[in-house]
C-alpha positions in Angstrom: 105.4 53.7 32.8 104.3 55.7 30.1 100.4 55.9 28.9 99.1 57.3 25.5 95.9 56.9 24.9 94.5 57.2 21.4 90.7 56.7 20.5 91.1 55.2 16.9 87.4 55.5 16.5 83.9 56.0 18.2 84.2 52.2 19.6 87.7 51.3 19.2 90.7 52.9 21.4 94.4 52.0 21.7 97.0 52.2 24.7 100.3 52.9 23.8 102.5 51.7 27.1 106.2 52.5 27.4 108.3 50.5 30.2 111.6 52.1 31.4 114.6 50.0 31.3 115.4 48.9 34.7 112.1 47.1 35.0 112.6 45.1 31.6 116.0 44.5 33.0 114.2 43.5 36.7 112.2 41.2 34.6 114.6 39.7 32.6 116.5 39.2 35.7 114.7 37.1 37.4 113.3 35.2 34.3 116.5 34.1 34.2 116.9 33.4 37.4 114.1 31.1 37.7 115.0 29.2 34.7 118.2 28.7 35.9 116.8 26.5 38.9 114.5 24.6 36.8 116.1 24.2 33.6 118.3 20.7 32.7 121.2 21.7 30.9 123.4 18.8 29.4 126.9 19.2 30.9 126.2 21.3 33.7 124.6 20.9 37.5 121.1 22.0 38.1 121.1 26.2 38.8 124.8 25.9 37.4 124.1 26.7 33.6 126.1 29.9 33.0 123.5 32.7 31.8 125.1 33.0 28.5 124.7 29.2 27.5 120.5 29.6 28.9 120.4 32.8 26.8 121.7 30.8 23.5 119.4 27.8 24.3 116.0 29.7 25.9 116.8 33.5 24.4 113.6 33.9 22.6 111.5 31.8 25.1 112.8 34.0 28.0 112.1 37.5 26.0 108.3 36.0 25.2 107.9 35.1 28.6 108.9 38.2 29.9 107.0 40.5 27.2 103.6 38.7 28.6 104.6 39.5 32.2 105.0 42.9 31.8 102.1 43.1 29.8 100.0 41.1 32.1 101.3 43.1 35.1 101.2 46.5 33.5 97.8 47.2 31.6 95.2 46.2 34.1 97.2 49.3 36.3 97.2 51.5 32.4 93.3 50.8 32.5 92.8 51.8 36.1 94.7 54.9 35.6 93.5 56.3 32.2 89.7 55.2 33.6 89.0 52.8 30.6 86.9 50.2 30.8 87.5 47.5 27.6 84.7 45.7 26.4 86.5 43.2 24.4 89.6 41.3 24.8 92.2 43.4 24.4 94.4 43.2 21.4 98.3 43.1 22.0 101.3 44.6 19.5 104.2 43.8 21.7 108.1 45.6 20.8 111.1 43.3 21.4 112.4 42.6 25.0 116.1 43.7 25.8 117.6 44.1 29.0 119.2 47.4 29.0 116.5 48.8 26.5 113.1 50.1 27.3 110.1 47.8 26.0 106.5 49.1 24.3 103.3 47.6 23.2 100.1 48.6 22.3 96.9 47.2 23.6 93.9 47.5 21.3 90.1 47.3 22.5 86.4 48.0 22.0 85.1 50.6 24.2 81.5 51.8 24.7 80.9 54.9 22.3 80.9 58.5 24.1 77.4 59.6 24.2 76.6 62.4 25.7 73.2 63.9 24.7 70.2 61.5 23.4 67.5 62.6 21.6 64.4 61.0 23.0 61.2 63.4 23.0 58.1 63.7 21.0 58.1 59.9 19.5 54.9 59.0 18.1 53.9 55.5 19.2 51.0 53.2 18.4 49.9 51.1 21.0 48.1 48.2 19.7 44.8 47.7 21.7 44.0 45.3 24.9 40.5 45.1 24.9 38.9 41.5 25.2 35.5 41.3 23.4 33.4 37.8 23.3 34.1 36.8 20.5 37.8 36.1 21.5 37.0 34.5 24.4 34.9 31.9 22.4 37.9 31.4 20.4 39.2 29.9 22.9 36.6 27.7 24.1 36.2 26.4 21.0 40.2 25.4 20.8 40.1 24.3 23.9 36.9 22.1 22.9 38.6 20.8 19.8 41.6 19.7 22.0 39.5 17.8 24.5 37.4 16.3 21.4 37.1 12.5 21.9 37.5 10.0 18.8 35.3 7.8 17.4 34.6 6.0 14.4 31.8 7.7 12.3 28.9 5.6 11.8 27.2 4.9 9.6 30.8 5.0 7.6 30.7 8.0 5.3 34.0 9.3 3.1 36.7 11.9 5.1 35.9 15.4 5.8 37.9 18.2 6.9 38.9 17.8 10.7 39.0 13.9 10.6 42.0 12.2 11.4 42.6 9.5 9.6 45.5 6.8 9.8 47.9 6.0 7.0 50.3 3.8 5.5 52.5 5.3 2.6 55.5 5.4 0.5 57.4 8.5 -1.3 58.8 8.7 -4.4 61.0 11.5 -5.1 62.7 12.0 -9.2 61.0 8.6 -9.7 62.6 6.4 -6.9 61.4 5.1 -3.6 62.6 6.7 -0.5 63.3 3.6 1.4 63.4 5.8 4.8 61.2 8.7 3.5 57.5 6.4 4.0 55.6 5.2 7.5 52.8 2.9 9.0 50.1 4.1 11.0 51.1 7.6 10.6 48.2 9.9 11.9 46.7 12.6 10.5 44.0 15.6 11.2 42.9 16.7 7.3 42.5 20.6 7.0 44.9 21.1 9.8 48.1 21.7 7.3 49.9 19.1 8.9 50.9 17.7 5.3 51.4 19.3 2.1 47.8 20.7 0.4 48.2 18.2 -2.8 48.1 14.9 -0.4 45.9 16.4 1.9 43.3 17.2 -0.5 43.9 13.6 -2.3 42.9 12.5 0.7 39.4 14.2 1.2 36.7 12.0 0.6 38.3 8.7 0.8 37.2 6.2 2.7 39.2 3.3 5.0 40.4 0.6 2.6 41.0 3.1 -0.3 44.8 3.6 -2.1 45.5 5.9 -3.8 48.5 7.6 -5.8 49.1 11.8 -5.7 51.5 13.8 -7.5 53.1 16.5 -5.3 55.6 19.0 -5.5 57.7 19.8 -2.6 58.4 23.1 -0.7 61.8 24.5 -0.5 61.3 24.4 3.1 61.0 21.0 3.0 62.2 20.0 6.4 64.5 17.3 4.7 67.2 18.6 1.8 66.8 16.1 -0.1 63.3 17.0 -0.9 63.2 20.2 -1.4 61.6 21.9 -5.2 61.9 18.3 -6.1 58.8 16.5 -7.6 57.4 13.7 -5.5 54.8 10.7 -5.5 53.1 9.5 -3.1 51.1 6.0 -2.5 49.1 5.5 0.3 46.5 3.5 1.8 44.1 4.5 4.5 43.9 2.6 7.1 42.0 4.1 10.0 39.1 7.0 10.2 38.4 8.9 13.1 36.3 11.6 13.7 36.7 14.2 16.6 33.0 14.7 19.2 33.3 17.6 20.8 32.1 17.9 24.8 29.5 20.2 25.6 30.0 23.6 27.0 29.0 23.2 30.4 30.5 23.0 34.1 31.6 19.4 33.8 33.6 20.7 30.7 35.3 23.5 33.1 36.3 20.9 35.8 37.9 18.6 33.1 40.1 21.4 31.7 41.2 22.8 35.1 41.0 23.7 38.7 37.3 25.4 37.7 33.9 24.3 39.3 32.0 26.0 36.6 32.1 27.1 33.4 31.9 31.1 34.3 34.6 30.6 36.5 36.8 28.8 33.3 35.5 31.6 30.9 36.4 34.8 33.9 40.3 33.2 34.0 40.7 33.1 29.8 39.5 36.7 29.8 41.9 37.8 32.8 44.4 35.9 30.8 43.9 37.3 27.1 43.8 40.7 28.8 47.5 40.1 30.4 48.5 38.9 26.8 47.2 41.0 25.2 48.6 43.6 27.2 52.4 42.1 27.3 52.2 41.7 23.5 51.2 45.3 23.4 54.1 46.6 25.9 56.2 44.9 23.6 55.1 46.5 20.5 55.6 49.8 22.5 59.2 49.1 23.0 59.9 47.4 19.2 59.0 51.1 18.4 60.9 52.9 20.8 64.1 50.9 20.0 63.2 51.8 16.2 63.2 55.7 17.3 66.1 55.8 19.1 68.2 54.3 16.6 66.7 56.7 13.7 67.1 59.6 16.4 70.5 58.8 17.4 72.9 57.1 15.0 76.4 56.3 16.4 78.8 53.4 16.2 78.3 50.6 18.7 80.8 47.9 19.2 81.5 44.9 17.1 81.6 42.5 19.4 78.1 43.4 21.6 76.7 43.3 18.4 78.2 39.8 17.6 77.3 38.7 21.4 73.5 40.0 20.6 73.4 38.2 17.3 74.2 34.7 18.8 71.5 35.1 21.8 69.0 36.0 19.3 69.7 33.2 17.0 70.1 30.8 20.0 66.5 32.4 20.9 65.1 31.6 17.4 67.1 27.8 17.3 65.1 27.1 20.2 61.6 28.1 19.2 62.4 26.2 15.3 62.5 23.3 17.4 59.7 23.4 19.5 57.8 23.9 16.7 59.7 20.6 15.4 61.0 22.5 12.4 65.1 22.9 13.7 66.5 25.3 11.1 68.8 23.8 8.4 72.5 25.3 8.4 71.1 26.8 5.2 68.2 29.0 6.6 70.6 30.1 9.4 72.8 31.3 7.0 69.9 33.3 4.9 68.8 34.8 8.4 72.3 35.8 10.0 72.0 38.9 7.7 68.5 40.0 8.9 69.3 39.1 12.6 72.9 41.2 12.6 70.6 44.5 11.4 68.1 43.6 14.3 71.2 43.1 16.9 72.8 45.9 16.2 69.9 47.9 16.4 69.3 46.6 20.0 73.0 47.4 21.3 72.4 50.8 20.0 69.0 51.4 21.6 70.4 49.7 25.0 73.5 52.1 25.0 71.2 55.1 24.0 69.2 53.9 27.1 72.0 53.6 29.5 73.2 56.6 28.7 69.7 58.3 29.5 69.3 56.1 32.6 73.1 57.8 33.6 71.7 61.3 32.9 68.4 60.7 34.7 70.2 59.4 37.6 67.8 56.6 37.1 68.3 53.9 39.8 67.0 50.8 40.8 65.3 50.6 44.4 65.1 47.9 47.1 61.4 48.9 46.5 61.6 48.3 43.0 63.3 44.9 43.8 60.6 43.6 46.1 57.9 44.9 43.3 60.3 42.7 41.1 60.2 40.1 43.4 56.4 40.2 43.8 55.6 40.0 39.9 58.0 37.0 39.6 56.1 35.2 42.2 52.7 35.7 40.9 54.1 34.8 36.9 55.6 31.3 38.3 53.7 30.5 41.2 57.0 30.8 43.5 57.0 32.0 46.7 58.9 35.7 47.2 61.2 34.2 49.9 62.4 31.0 47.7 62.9 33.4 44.7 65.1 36.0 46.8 66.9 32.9 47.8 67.9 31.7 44.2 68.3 35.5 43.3 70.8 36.0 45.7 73.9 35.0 43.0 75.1 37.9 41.6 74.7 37.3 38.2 71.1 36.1 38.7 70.6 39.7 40.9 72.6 41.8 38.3 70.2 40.3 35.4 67.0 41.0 37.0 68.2 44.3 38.3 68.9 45.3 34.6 65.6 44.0 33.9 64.0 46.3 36.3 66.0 49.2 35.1 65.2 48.5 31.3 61.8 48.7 32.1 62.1 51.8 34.1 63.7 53.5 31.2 61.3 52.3 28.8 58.2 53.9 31.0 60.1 57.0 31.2 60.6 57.4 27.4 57.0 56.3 26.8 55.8 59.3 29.1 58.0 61.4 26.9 55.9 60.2 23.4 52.9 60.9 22.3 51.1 57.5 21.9 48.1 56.3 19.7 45.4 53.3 20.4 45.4 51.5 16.8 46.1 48.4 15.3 49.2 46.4 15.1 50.0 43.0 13.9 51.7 42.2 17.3 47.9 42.7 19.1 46.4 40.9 15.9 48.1 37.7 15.7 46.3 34.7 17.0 46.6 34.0 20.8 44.3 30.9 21.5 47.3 28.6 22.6 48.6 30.9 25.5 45.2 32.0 26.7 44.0 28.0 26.3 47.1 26.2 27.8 46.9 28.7 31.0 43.4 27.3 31.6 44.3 23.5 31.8 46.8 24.9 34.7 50.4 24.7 32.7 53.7 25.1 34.7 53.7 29.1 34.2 57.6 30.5 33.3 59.0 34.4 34.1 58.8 36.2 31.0 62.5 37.3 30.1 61.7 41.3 30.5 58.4 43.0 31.4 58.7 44.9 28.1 60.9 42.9 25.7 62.3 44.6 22.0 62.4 40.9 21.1 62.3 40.4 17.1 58.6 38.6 16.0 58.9 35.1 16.7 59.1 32.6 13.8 55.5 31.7 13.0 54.5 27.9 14.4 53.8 25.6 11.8 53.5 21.7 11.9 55.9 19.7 10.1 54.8 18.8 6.4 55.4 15.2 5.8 
């Protein structure tokens, strides 16, 4: 067998294979051989079908057959040899099969790019800050107040206010016909909370149960339904119901009914500890948004097609999720408008995680049993499992591999960070809103592993509730 190798670019390489002519004949051979015991030939006894009557009949079956044994036998042993490792299905040109001729193919794959130096020192990075001040923590108090709010009819009656929820019947029109399924009954509503869109939700300030009323609106173009979308609508409705929320006092009895807290100090110590630990995770993860950003400015080289392609449908499998916890599922539409931002983000994050392999590679940078136990120990304390039950479900081998290159990542990531020079400033990662992690912690929610200590994940799609 005869090998040429041939690196048709950074990502892409090509095996030429050559097989002499006694083992196509071999092959043929017994392809023959074994067709003549199986095959039913009209005229003739089974296994008695001369091999010129099988060749006329099964000729070009027989040469297919044998091409993909020899190429299914023969390239995994041209891989080990020439050291190559594909990273894509490989790509077969097959010649023709004839028994007293030799028989070539090429085999063409994706390969990970040669890298052999990485330019990773002196990055300036801004780490956004972690501190917890007051004022936050009363943030969340008071969200966590306004979720535990009773509600009660005012009295005496008075017109609606923002932060009321009021109950509604209603009908759409939409071009200047009813939407037979677009309307509800007893369809709740908190005013001021952006739950609908603004021109119904300030129509409905002031109004008082027992009132109709008819607003012009126009929709958004990310109207969660097609149909509505840019279009000009009308709605009639008729309020129903008025609620109106009573907050519960601040005090120790308010702790206990949150959580597993017998005073309120203890309820406002665990938001603190918790802001600071999202705080600091959000800021980690700004860390590393940069650092991926560096390396790929520092370092620009090919990386292969189909990683990128395998990055691009995690991330928008990641996002596809989120849209519909937020109960806004993306439309076929928006997915196509974002493919085109997510391909630049995944193919940033191939490069950054080759660029990293190859520095873990020249570092010698390994992962420990030490560092697994450390592993082991933060998983336990993030979802509450105990160590032993967790080695227990890590001990598959694709589980073990995943968190292992979790534990690695993160060790590259603090050795690149102790090669930058980083600044305490402000970043929109630290300066988004946070009350409904640090909040939902309090009232004891199942906690989940985070997918990496330090994750270059791309800024989640803002929440929003749905607009009716």
């Amino acid at each position: 067998m005869q090998i040429t190798v041939q690196r048709v670019s950074p990502v892409v390489m090509e095996l030429q294979i050559e097989i002499p002519a006694d083992t196509v004949r071999d092959e043929v051979d017994k392809a023959y051989s074994t067709l003549a015991r199986k095959a039913h030939v009209k005229g003739f006894r089974p296994g008695k079908a001369p091999r010129s009557v099988l060749t006329h009949l099964y000729g070009p079956q027989v040469a297919n057959d044998v091409a993909n044994t020899i190429v299914n036998t023969t390239l995994p042993k041209a891989l080990t040899e020439k050291n190559v490792t594909p990273i894509s299905q490989p790509q077969v040109e097959a010649g023709k099969v004839a028994a007293s001729e030799t028989f070539s193919y090429k085999a063409r794959f994706e390969v990970q790019p040669e890298i052999e130096d990485v330019k990773y020192e002196g990055f300036e990075l801004v780490r956004p800050p972690t501190a917890v001040d007051e004022k936050m923590v009363e943030e969340q108090l008071e969200g966590l107040r306004l979720r535990h709010a009773a509600l009660k009819t005012p009295e005496p009656a008075r017109p609606a206010q923002k932060g009321d929820v009021l109950t509604i019947d209603f009908t759409v029109e939409v071009d200047g016909k009813e939407i037979k399924d677009g309307g509800g009954q007893g369809v709740q509503l908190e005013l001021g909370s952006g739950q609908v869109i603004p021109e119904l939700d300030a129509a409905l300030m002031e109004k008082s149960v027992g009132e109709k009323l008819v607003t012009d609106v126009t929709f958004p173009e990310q109207h969660q339904r097609p149909d509505f979308r840019g279009k000009k609508g009308k709605f009639h409705v008729a309020v129903t119901d008025q609620k109106e929320k009573i907050l519960p006092e601040l005090d120790d009895e308010f702790a206990k009914d949150v959580g597993q807290f017998q005073t309120l100090v203890e309820l406002r110590a665990d938001i603190h500890t918790r802001l600071e630990k999202m705080l600091k995770d959000r800021a980690e993860t700004a860390v590393a948004e940069q650092i991926v950003v560096k390396l790929n400015d520092a370092n620009p080289c090919d990386v292969p097609p189909s990683l990128v392609e395998q990055q691009c449908r995690m991330m928008e499998a990641e996002l596809s999720m989120q849209a519909r916890r937020a109960g806004q599922p993306f439309t076929r539409e928006q997915f196509q408008a974002l493919h085109g931002r997510i391909h630049v983000d995944a193919e940033k994050k191939v490069r950054a995680g080759l660029l990293m392999a190859a520095i873990a590679r020249k570092q010698e940078m390994k992962v420990t049993e030490e560092d697994l136990e450390k592993g082991f120990l933060e998983l336990a304390a993030e979802t509450g499992k105990n160590v032993a039950k967790l080695k227990a479900e890590y001990r598959e081998k694709q589980k073990r591999d995943i968190l292992i290159g979790m534990i690695l990542e993160d060790k590259i990531l603090d050795f690149l960070e102790g090669k930058s020079k980083i600044t305490e400033g402000t970043d929109a990662v630290a300066e988004t809103k946070s009350a409904e992690g640090a909040s939902e912690g309090a009232e004891g929610d199942e906690k989940k592993p985070k997918a990496k200590k330090k994750s270059s994940k791309p800024a989640e799609k803002d929440e929003k509730k749905d607009e009716k």
